[in-house]
C-alpha positions as a Markdown table, in Angstrom:
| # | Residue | x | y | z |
|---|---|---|---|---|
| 1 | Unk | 0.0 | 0.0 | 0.0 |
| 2 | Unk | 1.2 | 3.6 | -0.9 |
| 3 | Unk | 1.6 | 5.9 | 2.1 |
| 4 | Unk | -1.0 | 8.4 | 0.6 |
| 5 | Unk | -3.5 | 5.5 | 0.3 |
| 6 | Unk | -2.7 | 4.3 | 4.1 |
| 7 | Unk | -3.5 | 8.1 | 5.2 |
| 8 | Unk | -6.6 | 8.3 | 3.8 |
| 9 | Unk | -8.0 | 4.8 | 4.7 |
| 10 | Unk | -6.3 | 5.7 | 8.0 |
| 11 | Unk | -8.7 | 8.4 | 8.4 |
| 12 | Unk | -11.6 | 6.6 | 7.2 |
| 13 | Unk | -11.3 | 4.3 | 10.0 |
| 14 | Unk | -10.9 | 0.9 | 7.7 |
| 15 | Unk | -7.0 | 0.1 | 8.7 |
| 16 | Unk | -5.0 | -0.2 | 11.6 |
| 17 | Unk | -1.4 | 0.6 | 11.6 |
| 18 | Unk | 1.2 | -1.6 | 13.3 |
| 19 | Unk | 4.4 | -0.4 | 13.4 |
| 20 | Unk | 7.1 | -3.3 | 14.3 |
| 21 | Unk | 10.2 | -1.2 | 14.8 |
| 22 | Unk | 12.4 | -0.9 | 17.3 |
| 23 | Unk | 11.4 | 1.3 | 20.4 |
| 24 | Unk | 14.2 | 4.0 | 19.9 |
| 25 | Unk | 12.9 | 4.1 | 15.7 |
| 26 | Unk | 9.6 | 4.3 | 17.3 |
| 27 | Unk | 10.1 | 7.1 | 19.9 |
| 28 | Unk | 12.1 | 9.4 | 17.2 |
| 29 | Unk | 8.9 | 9.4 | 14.9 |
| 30 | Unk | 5.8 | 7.3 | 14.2 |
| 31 | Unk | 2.1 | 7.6 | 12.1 |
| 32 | Unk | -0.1 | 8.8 | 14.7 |
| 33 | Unk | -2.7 | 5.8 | 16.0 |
| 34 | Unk | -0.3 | 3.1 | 14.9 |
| 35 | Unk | 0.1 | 0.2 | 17.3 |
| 36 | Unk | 3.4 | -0.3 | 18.2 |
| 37 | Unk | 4.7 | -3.9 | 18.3 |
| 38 | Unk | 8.3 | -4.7 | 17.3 |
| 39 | Unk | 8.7 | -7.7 | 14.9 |
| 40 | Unk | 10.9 | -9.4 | 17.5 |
| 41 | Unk | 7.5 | -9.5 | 19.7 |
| 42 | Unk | 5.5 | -10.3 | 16.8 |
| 43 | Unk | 8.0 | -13.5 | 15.9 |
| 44 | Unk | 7.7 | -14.4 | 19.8 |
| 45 | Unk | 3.9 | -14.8 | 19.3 |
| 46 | Unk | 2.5 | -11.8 | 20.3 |
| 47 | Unk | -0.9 | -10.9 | 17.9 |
| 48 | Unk | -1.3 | -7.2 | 17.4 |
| 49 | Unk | -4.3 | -6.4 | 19.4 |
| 50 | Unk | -5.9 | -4.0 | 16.6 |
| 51 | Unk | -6.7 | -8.0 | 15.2 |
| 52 | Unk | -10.0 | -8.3 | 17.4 |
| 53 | Unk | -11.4 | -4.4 | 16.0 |
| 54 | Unk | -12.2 | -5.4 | 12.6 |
| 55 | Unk | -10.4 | -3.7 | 9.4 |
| 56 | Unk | -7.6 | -4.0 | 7.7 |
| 57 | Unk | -3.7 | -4.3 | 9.1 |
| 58 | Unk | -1.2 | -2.5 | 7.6 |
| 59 | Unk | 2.3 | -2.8 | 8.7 |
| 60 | Unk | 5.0 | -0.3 | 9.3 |
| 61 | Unk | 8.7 | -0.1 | 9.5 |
| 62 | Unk | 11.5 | 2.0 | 8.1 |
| 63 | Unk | 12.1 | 1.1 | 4.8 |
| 64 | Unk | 9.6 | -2.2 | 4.0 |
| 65 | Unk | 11.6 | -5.2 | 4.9 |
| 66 | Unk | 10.7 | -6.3 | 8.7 |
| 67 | Unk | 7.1 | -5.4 | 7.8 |
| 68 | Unk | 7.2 | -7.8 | 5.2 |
| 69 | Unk | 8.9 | -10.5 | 7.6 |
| 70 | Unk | 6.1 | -9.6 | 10.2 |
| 71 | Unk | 3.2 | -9.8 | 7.3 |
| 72 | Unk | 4.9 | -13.5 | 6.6 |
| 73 | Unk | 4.9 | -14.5 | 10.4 |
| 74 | Unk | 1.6 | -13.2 | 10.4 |
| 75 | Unk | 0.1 | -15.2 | 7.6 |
| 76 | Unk | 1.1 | -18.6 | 9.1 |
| 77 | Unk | -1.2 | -17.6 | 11.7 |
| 78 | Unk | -4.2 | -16.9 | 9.9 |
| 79 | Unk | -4.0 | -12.9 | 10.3 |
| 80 | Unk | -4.1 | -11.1 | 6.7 |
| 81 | Unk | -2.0 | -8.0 | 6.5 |
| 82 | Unk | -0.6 | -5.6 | 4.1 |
| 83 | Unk | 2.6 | -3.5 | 4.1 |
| 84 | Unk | 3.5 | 0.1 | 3.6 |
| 85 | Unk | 5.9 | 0.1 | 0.3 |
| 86 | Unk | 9.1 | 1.7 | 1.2 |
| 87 | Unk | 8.0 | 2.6 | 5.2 |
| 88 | Unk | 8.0 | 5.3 | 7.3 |
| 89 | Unk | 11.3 | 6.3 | 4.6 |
| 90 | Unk | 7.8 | 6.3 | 2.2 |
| 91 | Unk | 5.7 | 8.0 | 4.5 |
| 92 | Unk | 8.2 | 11.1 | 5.6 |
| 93 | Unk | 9.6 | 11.6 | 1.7 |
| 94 | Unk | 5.6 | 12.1 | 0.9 |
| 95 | Unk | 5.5 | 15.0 | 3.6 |
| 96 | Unk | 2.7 | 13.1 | 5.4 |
| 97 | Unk | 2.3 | 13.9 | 9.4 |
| 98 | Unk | 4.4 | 11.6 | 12.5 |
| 99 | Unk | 4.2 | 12.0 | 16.0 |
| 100 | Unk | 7.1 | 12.2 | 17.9 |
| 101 | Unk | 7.5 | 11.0 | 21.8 |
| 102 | Unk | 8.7 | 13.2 | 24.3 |
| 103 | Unk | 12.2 | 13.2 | 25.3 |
| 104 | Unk | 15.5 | 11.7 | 24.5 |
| 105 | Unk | 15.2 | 9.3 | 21.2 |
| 106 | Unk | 18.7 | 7.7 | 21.3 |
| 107 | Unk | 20.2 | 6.7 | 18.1 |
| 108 | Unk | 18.5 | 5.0 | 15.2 |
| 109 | Unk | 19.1 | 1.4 | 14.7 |
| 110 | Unk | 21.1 | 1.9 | 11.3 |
| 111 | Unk | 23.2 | 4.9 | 12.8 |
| 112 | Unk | 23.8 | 2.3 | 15.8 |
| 113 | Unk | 25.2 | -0.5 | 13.2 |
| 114 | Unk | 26.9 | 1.7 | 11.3 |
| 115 | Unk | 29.1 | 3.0 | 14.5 |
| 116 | Unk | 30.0 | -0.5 | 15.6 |
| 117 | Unk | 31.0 | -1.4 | 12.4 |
| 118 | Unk | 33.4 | 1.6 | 11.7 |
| 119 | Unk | 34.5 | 0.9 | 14.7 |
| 120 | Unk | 35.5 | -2.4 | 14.6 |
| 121 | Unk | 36.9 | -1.8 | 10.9 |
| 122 | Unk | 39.0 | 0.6 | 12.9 |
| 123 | Unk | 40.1 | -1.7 | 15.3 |
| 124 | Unk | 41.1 | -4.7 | 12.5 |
| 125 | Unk | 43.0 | -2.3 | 10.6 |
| 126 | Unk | 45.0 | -1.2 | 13.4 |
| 127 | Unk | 46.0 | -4.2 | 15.0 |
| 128 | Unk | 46.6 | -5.4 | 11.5 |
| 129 | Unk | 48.7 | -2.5 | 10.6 |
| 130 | Unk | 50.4 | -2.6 | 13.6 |
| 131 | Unk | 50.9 | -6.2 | 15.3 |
| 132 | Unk | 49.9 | -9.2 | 12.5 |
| 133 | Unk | 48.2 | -9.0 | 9.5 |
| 134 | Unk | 46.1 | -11.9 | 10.3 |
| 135 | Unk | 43.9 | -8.8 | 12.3 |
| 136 | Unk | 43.1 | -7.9 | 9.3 |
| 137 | Unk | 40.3 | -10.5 | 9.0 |
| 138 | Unk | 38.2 | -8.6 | 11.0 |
| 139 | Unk | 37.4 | -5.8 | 8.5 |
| 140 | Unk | 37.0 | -8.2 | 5.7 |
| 141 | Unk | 34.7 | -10.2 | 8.2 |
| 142 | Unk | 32.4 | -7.2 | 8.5 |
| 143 | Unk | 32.7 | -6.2 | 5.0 |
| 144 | Unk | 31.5 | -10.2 | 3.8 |
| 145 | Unk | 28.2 | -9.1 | 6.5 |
| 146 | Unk | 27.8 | -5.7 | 4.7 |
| 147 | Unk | 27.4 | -7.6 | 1.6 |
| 148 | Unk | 24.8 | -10.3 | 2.8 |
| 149 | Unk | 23.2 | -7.7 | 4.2 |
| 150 | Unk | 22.9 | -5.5 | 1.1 |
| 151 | Unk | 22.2 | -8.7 | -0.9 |
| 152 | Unk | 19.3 | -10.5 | 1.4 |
| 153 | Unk | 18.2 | -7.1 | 3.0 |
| 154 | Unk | 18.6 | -8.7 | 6.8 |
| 155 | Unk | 21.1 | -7.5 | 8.8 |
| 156 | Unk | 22.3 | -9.6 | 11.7 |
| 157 | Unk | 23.8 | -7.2 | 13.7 |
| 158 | Unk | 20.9 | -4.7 | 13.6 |
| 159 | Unk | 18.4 | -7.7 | 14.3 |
| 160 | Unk | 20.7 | -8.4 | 17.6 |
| 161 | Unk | 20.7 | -4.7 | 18.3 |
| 162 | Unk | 17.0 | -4.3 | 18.1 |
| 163 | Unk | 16.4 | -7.1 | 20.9 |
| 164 | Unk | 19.0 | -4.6 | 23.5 |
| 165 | Unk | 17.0 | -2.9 | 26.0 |
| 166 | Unk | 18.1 | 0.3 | 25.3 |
| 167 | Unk | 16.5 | -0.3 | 21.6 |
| 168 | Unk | 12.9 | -1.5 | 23.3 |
């Protein structure tokens, strides 16, 4: 679904907007009346509880991907639901209205990969620079996971950091 279709069934009243991000992603900006239930919660067994109101589901991250994975955990339990093409990346780049939470937001889930990663690329060239080369594995470890996760659009290490408590 295309986020100017969502907002305007939204404000029919005929969908329900669940929005499985993290809780930091969530805090920093969300469509105002979505549910929020993280995907890891949603894998865990948790059923959105907009399910028992009637109407449509639509689901909600940033850019598509764990919306679809939640829409696919979703199905083998018997709960229809559609996605919002391209996420809230979709819904801000249209200029459409997001509530934000009060307070400190933290850093988003991609910023948060993104520092660990340089970081450790850092670290593996230095110690490879400076004490064995065999360090040097390290960067072209992380680099390999860059790839995978440009190729299958799941990231591992943002996946591990979305289940830290100071992502929920």
């Amino acid at each position: 679904m295309k986020a100017t279709i969502l907002q305007q069934e939204q404000i029919a009243g005929r969908v329900q907007v669940i929005d499985v991000r993290s809780g930091g992603e969530w805090r920093s900006g969300h469509i105002a009346g979505a549910e929020h239930l993280p995907l890891a919660e949603i894998e865990g067994g948790q059923i959105p509880g907009s399910t028992a109101t009637g109407g449509a589901l639509v689901l909600v991250c940033q850019s598509g991907v764990r919306a679809a994975k939640a829409q696919l955990v979703l199905k083998g339990r018997g709960i229809e639901a559609d996605v919002l093409e391209g996420g809230m990346n979709a819904w801000v780049a249209a200029g459409l209205p997001q509530e934000q939470e009060e307070g400190r937001h933290g850093i988003s889930l991609m910023r948060q990969v993104q520092l660990i990663i340089g970081c450790i690329n850092l670290l593996g060239l230095w110690l490879g620079l400076s004490h064995s080369p065999w360090w040097l594995g390290i960067p072209l470890f992380t680099s390999i996971g860059l790839l995978v996760a440009g190729i299958t659009g799941t990231c591992g290490l943002a996946l591990l950091l979305a289940r830290m408590p100071w992502n929920r």
